[in-house]
N, CA, C and O atoms as a GROMACS GRO file, in nm:
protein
  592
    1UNK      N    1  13.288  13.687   4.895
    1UNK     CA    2  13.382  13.632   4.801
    1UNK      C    3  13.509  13.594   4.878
    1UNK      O    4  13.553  13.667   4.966
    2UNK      N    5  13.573  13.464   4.840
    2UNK     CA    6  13.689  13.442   4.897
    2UNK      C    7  13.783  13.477   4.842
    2UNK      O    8  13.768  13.523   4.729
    3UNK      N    9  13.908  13.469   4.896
    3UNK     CA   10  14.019  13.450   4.800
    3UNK      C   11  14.029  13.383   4.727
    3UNK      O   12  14.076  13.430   4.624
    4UNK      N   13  13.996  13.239   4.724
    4UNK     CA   14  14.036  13.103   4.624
    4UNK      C   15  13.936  13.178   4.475
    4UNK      O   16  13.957  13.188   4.354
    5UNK      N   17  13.828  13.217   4.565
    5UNK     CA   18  13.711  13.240   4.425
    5UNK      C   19  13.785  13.377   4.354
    5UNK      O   20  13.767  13.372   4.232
    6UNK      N   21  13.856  13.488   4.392
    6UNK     CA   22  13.914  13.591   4.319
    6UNK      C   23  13.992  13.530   4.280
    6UNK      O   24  13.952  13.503   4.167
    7UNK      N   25  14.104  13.475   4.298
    7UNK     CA   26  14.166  13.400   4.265
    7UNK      C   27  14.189  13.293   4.116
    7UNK      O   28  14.283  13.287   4.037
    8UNK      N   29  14.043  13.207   4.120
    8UNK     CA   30  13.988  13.139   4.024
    8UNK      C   31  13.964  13.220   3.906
    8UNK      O   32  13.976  13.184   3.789
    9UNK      N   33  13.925  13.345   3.956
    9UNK     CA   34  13.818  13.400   3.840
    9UNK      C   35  13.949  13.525   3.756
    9UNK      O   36  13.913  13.610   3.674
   10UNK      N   37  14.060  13.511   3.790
   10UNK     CA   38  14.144  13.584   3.730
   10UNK      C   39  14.161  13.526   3.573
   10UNK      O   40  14.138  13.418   3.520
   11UNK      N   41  14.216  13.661   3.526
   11UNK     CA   42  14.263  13.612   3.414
   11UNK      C   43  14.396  13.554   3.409
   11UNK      O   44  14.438  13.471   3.329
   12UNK      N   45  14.468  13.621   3.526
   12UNK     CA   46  14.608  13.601   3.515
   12UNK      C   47  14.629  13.434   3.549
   12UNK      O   48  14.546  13.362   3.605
   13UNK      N   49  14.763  13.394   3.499
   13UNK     CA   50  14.716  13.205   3.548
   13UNK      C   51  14.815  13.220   3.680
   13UNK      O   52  14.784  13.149   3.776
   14UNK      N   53  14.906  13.286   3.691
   14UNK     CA   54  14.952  13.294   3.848
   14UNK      C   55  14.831  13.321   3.935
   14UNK      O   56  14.728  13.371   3.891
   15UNK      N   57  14.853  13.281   4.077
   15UNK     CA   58  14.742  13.336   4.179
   15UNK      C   59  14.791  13.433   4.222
   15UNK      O   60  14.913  13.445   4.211
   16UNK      N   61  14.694  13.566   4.305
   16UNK     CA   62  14.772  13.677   4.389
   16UNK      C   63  14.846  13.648   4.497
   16UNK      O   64  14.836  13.586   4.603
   17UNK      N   65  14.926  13.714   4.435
   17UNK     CA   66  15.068  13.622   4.567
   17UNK      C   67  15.009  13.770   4.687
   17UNK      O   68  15.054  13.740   4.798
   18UNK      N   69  14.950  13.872   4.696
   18UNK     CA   70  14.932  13.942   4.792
   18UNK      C   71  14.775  14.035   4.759
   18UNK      O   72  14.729  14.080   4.655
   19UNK      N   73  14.744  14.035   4.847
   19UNK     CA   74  14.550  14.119   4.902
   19UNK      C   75  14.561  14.210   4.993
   19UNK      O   76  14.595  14.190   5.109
   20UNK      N   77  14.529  14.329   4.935
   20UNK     CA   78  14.532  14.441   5.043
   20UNK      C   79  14.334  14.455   5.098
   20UNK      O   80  14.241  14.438   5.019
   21UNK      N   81  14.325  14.477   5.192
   21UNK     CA   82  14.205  14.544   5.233
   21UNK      C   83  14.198  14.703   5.278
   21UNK      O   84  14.280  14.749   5.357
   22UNK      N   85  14.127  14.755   5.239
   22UNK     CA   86  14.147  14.892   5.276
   22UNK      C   87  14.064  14.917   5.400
   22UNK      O   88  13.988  14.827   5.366
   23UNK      N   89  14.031  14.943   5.468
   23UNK     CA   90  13.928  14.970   5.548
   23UNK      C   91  13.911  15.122   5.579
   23UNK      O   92  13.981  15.195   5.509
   24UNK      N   93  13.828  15.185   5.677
   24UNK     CA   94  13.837  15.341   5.700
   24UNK      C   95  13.833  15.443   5.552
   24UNK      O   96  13.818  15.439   5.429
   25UNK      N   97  13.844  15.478   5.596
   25UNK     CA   98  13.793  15.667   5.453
   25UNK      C   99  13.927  15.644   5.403
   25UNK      O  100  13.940  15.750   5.342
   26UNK      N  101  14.066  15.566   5.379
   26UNK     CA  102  14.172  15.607   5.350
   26UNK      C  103  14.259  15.712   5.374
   26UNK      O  104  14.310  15.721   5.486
   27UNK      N  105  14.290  15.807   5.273
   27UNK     CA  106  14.380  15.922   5.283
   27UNK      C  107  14.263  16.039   5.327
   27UNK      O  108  14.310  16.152   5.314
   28UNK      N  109  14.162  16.038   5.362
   28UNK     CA  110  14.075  16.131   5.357
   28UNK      C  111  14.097  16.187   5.513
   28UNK      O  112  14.090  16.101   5.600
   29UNK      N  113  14.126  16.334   5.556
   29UNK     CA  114  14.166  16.397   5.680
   29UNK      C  115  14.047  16.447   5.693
   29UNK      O  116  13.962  16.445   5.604
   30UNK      N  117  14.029  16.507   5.833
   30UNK     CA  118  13.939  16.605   5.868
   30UNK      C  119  14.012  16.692   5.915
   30UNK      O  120  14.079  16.648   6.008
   31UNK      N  121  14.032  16.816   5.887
   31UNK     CA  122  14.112  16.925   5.886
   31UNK      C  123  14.010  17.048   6.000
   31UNK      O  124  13.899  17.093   5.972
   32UNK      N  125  14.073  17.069   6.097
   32UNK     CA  126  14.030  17.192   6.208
   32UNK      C  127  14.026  17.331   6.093
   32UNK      O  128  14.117  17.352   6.011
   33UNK      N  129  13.896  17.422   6.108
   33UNK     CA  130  13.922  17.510   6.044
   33UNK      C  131  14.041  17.643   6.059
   33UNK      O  132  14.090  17.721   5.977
   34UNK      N  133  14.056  17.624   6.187
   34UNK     CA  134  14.229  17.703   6.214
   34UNK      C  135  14.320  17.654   6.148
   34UNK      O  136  14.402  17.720   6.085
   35UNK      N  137  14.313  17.490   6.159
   35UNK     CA  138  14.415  17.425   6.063
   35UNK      C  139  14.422  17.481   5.874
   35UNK      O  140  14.517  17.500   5.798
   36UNK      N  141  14.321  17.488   5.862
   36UNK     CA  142  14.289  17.542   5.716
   36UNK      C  143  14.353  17.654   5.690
   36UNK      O  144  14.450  17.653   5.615
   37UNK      N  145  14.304  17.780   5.754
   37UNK     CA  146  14.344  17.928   5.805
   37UNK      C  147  14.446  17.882   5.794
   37UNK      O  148  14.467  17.825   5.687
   38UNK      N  149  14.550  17.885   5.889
   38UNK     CA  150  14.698  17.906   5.930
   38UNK      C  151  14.784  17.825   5.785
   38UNK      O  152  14.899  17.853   5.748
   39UNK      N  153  14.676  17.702   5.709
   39UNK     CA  154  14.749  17.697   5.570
   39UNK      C  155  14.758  17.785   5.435
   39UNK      O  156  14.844  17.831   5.359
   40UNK      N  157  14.620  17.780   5.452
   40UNK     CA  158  14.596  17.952   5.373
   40UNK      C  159  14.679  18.038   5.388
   40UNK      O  160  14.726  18.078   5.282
   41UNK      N  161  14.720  18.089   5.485
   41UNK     CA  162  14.794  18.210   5.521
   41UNK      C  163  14.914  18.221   5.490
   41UNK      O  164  14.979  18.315   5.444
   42UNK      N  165  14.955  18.057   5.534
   42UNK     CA  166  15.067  18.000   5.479
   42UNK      C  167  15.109  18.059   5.302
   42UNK      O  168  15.191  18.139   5.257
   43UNK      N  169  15.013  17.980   5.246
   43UNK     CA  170  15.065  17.963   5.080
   43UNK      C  171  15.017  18.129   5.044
   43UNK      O  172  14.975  18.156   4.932
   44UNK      N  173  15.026  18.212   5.132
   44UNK     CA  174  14.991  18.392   5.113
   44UNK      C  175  15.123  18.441   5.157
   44UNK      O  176  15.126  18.559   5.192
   45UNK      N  177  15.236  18.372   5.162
   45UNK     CA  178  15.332  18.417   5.228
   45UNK      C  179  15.462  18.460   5.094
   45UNK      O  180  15.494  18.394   4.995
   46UNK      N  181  15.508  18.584   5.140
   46UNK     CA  182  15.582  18.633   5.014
   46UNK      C  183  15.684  18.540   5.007
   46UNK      O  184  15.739  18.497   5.108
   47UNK      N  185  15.722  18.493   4.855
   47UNK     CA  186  15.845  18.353   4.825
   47UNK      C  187  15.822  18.241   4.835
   47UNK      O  188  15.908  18.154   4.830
   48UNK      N  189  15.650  18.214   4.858
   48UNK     CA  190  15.585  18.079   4.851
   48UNK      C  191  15.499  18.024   4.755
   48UNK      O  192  15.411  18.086   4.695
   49UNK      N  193  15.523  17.924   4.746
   49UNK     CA  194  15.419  17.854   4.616
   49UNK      C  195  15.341  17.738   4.657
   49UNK      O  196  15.379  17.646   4.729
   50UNK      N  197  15.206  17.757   4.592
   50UNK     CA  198  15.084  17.655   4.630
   50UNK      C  199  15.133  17.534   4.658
   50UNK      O  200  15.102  17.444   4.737
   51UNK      N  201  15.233  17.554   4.559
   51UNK     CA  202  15.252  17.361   4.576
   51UNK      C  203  15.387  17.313   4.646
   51UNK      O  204  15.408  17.191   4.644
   52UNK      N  205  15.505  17.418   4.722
   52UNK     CA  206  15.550  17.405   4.823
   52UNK      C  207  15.465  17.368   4.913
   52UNK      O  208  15.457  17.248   4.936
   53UNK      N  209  15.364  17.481   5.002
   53UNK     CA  210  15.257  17.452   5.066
   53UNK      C  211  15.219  17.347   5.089
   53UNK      O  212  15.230  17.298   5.201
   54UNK      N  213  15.143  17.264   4.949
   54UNK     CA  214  15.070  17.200   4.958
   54UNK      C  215  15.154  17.081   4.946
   54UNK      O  216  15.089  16.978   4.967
   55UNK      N  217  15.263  17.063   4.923
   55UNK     CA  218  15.377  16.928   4.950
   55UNK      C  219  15.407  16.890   5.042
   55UNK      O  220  15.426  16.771   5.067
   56UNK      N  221  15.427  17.033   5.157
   56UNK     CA  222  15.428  17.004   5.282
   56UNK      C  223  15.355  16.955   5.412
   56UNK      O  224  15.395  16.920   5.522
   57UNK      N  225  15.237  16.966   5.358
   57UNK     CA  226  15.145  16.940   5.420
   57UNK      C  227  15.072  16.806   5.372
   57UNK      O  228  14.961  16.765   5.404
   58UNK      N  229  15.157  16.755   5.294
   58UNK     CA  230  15.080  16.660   5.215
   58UNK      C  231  14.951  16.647   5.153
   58UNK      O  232  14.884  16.544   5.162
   59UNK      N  233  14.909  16.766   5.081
   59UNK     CA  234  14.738  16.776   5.028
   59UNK      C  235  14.830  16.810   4.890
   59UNK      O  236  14.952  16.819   4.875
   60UNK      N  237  14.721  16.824   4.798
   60UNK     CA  238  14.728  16.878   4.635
   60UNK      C  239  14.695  17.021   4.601
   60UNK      O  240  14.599  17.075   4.656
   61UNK      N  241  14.755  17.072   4.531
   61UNK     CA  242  14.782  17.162   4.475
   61UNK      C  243  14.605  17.225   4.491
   61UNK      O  244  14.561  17.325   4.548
   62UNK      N  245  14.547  17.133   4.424
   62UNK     CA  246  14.367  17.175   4.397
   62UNK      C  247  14.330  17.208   4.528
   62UNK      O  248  14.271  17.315   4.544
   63UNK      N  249  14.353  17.131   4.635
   63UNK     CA  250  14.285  17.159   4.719
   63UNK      C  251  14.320  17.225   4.855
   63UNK      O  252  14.266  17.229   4.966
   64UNK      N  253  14.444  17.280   4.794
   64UNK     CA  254  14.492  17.432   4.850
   64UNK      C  255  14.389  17.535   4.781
   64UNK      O  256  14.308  17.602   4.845
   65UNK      N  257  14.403  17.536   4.646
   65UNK     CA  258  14.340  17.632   4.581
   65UNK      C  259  14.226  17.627   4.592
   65UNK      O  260  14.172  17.737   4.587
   66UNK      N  261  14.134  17.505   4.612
   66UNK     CA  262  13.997  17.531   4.656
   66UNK      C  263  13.963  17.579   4.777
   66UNK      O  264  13.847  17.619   4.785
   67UNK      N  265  14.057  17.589   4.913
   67UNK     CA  266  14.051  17.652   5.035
   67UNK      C  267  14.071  17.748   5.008
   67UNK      O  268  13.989  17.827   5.054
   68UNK      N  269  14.142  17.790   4.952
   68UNK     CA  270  14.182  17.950   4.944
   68UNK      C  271  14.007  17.970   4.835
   68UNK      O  272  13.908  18.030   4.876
   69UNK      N  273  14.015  17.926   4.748
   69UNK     CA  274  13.887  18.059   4.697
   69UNK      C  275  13.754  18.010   4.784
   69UNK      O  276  13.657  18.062   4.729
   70UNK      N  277  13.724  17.951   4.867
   70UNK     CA  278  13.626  17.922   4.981
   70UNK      C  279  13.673  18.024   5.103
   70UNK      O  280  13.577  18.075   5.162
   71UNK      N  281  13.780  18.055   5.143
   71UNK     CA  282  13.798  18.176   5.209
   71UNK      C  283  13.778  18.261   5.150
   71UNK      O  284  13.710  18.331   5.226
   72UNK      N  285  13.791  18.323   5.038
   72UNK     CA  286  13.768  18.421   4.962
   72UNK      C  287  13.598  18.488   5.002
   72UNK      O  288  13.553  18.600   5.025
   73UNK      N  289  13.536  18.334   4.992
   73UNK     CA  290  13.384  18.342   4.989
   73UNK      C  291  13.325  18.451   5.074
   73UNK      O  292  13.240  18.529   5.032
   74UNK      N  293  13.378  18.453   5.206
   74UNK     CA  294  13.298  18.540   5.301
   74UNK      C  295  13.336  18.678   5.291
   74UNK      O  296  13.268  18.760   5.352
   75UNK      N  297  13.468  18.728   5.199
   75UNK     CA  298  13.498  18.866   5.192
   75UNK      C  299  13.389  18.946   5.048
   75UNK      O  300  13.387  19.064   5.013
   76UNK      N  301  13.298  18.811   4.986
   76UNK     CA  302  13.223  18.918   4.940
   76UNK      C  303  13.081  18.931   4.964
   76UNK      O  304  12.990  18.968   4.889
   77UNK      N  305  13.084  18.899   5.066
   77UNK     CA  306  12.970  18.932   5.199
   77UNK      C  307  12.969  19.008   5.276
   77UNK      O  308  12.871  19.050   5.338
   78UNK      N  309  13.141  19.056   5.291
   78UNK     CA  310  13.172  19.189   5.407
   78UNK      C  311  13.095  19.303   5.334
   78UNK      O  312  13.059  19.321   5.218
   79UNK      N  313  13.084  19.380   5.465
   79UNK     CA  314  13.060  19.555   5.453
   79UNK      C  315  13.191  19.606   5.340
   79UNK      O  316  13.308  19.579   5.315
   80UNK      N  317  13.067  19.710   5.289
   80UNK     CA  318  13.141  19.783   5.198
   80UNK      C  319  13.271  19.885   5.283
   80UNK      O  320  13.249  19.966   5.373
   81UNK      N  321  13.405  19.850   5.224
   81UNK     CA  322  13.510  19.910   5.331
   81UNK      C  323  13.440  20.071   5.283
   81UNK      O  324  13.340  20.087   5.213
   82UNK      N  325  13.516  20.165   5.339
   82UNK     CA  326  13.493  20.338   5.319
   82UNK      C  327  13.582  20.355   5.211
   82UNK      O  328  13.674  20.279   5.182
   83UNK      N  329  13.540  20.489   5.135
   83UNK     CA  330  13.604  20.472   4.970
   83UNK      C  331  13.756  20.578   5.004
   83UNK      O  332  13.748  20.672   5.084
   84UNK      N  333  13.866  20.548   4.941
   84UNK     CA  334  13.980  20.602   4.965
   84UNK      C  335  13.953  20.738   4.901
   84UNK      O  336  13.982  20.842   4.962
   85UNK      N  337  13.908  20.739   4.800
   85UNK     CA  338  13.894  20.866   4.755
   85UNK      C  339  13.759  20.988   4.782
   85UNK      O  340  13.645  20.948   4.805
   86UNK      N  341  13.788  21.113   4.776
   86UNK     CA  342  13.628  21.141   4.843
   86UNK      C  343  13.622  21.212   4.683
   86UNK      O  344  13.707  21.248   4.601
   87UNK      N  345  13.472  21.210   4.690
   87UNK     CA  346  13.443  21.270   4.532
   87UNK      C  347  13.466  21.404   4.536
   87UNK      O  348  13.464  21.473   4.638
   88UNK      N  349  13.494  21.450   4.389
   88UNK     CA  350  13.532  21.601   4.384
   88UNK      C  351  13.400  21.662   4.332
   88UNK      O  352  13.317  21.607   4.260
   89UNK      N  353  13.398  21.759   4.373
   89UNK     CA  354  13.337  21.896   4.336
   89UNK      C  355  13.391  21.994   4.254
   89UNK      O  356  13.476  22.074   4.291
   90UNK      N  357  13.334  21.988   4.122
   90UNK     CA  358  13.364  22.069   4.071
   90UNK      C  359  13.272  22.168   4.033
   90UNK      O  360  13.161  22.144   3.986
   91UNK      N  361  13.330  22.302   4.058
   91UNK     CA  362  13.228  22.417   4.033
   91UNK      C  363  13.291  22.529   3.959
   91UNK      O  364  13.397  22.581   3.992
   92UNK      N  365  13.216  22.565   3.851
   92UNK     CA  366  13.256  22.676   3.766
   92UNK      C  367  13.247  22.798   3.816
   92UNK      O  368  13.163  22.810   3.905
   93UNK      N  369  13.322  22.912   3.781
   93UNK     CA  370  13.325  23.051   3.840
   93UNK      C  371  13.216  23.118   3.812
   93UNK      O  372  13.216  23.161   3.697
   94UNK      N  373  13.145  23.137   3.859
   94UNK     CA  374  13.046  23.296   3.834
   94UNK      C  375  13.106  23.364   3.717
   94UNK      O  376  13.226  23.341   3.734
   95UNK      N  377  13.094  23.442   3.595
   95UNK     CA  378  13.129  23.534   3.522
   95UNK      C  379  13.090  23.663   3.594
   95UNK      O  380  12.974  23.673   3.635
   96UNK      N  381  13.184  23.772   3.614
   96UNK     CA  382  13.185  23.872   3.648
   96UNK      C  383  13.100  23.944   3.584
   96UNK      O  384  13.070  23.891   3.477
   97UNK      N  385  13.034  24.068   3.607
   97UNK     CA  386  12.994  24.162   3.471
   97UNK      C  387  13.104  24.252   3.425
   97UNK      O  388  13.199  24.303   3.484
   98UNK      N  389  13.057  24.257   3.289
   98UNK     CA  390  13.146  24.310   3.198
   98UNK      C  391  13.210  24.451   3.252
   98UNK      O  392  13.332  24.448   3.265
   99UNK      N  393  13.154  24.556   3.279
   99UNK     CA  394  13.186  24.702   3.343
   99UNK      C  395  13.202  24.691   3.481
   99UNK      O  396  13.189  24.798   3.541
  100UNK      N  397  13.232  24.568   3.563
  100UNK     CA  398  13.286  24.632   3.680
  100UNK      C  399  13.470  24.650   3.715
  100UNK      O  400  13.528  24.730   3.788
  101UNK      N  401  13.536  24.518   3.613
  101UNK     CA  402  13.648  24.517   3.613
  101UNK      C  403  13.739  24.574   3.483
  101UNK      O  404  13.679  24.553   3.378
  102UNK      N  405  13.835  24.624   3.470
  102UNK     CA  406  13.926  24.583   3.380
  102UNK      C  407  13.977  24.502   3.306
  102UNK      O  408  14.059  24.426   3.358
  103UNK      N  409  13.953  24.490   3.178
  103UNK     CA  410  13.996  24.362   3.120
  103UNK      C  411  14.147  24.263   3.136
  103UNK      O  412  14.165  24.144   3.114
  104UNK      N  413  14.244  24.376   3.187
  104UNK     CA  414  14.326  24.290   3.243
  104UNK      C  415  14.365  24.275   3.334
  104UNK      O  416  14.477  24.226   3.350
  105UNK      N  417  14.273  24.319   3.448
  105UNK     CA  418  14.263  24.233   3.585
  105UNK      C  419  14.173  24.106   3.550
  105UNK      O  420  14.213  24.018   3.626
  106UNK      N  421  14.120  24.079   3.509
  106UNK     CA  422  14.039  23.945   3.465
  106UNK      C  423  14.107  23.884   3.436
  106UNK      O  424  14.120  23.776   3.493
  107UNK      N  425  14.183  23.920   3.338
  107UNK     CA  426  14.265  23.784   3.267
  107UNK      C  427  14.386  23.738   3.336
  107UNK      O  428  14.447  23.631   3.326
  108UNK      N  429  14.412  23.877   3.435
  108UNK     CA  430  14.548  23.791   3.540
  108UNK      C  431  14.476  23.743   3.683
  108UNK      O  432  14.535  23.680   3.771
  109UNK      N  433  14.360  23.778   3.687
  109UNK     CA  434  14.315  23.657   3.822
  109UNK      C  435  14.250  23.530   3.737
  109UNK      O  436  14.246  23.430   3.808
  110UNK      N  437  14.206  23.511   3.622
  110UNK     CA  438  14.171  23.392   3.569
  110UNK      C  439  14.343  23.315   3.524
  110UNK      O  440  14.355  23.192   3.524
  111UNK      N  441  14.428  23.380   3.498
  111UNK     CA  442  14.560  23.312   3.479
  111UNK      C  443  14.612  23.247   3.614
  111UNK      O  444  14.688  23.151   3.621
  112UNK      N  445  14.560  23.312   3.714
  112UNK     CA  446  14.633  23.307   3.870
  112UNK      C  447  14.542  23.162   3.915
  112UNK      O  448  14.594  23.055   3.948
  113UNK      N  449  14.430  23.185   3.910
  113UNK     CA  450  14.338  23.124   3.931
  113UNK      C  451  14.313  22.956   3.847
  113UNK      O  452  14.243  22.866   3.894
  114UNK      N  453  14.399  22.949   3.697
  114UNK     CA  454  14.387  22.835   3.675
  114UNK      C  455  14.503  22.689   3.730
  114UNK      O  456  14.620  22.706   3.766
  115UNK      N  457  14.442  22.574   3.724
  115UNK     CA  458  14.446  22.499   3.757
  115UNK      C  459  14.491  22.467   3.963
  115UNK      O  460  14.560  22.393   4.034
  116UNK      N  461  14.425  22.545   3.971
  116UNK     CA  462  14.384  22.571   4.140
  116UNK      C  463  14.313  22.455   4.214
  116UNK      O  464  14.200  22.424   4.179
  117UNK      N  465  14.357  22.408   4.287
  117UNK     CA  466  14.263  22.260   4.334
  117UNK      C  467  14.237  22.358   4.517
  117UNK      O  468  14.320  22.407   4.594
  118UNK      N  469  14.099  22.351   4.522
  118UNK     CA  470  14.057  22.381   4.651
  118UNK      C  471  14.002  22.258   4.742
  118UNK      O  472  13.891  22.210   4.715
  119UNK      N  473  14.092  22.198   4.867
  119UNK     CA  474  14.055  22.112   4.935
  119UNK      C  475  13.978  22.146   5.059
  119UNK      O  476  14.000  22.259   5.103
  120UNK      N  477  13.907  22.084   5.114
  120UNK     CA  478  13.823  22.051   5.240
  120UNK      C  479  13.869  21.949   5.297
  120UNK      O  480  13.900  21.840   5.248
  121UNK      N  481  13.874  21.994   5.431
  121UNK     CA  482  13.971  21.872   5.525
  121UNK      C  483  13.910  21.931   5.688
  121UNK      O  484  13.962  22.018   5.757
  122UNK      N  485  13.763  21.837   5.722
  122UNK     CA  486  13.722  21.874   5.836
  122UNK      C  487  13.690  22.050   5.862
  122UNK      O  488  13.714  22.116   5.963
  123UNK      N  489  13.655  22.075   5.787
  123UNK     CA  490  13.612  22.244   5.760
  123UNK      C  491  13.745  22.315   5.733
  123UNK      O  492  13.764  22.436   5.723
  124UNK      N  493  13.824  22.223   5.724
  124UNK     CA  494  13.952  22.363   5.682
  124UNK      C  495  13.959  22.375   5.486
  124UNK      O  496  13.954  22.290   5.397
  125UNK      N  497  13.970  22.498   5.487
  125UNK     CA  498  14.002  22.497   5.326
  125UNK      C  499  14.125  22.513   5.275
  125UNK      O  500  14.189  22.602   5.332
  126UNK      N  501  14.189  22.448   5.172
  126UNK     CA  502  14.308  22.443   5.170
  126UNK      C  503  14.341  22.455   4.955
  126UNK      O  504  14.307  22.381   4.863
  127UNK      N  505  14.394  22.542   4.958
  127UNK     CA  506  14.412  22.624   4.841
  127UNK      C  507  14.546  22.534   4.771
  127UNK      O  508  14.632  22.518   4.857
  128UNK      N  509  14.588  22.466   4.622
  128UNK     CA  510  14.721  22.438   4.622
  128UNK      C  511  14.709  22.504   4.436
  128UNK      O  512  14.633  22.463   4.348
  129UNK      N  513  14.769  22.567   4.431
  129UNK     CA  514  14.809  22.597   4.263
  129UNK      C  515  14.882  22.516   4.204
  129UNK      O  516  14.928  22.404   4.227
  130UNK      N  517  14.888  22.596   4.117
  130UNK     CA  518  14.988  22.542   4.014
  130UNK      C  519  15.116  22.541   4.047
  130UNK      O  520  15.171  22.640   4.095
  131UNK      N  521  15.192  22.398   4.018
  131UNK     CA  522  15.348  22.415   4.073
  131UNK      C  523  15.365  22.354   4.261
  131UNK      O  524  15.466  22.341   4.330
  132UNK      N  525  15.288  22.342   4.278
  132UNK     CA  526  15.331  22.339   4.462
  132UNK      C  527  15.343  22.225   4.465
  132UNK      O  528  15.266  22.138   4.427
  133UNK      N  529  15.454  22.218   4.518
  133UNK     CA  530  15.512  22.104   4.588
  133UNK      C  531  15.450  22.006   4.617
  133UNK      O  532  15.371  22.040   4.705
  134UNK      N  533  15.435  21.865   4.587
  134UNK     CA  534  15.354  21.756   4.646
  134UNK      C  535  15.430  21.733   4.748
  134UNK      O  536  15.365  21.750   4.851
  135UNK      N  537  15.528  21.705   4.766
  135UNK     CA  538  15.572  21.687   4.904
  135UNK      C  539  15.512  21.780   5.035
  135UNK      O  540  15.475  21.718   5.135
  136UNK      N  541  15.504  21.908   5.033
  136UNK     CA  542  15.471  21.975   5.094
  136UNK      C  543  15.329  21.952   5.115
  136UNK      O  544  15.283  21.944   5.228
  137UNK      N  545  15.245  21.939   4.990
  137UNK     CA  546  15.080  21.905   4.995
  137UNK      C  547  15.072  21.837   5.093
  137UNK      O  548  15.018  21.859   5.202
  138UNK      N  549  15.152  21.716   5.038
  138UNK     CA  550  15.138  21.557   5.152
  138UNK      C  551  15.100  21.587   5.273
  138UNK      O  552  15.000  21.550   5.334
  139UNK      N  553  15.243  21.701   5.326
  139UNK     CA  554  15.232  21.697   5.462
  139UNK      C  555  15.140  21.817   5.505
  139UNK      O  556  15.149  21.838   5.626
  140UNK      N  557  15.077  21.879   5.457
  140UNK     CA  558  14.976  21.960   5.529
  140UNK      C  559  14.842  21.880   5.545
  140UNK      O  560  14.789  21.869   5.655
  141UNK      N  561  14.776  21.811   5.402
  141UNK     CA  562  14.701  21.703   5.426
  141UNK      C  563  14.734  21.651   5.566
  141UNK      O  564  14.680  21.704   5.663
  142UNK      N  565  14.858  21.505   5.590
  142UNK     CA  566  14.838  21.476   5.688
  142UNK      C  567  14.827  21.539   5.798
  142UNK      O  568  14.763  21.481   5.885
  143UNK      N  569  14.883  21.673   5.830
  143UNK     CA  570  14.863  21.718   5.946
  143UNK      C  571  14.720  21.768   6.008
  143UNK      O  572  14.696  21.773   6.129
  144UNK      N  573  14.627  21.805   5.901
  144UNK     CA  574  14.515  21.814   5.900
  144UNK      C  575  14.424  21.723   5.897
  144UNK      O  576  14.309  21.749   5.930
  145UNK      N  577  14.475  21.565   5.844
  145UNK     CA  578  14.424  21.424   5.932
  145UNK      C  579  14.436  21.392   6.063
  145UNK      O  580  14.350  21.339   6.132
  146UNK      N  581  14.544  21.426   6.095
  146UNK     CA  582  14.624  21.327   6.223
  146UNK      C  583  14.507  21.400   6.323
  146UNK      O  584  14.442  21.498   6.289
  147UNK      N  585  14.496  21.334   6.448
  147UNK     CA  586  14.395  21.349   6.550
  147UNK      C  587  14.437  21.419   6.647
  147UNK      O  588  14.537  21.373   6.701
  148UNK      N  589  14.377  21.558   6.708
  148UNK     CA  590  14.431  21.632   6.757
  148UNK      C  591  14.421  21.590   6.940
  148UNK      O  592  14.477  21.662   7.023
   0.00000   0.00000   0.00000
């Protein structure tokens, strides 16, 4: 097709006073996947927004957000991390028999005895009652983490 013939076949009765040709993919980039990464990481940055990010770099909002949940992709393929918490054990007391104790030695080692948390930490046992200090807990825990 020529010009004269686009031209002709307009509706408009002026002719195009100007013809662009586009050639090549246009606005379309090929982006290094480090390049991707280091934008990602970018719009993960505390006081930033997708579409700062993505203004700066000249892409759209979408297709920040579609990189980011395509990174996402391979973290739910990773190994299961190790669980923060370790499960508890809980175990009920033996009942004493009736005629070996006193009835109120029972009831002041079951008073002494409630809400007692018994920990395991690499074979050490570690006793905390009622009332004790979490601060103090904290730091016997860690000291019984830390690597000798």
């Amino acid at each position: 097709m020529t010009i004269s013939e686009l031209t002709l076949k307009s509706s408009d009765p002026e002719p195009a006073r100007r013809f662009e040709v586009f050639t090549g993919s246009g606005r379309r980039r090929e982006w290094l996947p480090e390049e991707k990464a280091r934008i990602v990481a970018e719009s993960y940055d505390e006081g930033e927004t997708v579409s700062a990010v993505a203004r700066r770099h000249a892409l759209s909002p979408q297709q920040l957000f579609a990189w980011r949940r395509s990174a996402r992709v391979p973290l739910a393929n990773a190994p299961e991390p190790e669980p923060l918490f370790v499960p508890a054990v809980v175990a009920a007391q033996e009942p004493e028999p009736a005629g070996k104790r006193a009835r109120s030695t029972r009831k002041r080692k079951a008073a002494r005895e409630a809400g007692v948390i018994e920990l395991e930490i690499d074979g050490v046992a570690m006793r905390v009652g009622r009332g004790a200090d979490a601060r103090t807990v904290a730091a016997v825990i860690r000291a019984l983490k830390a690597p000798s």
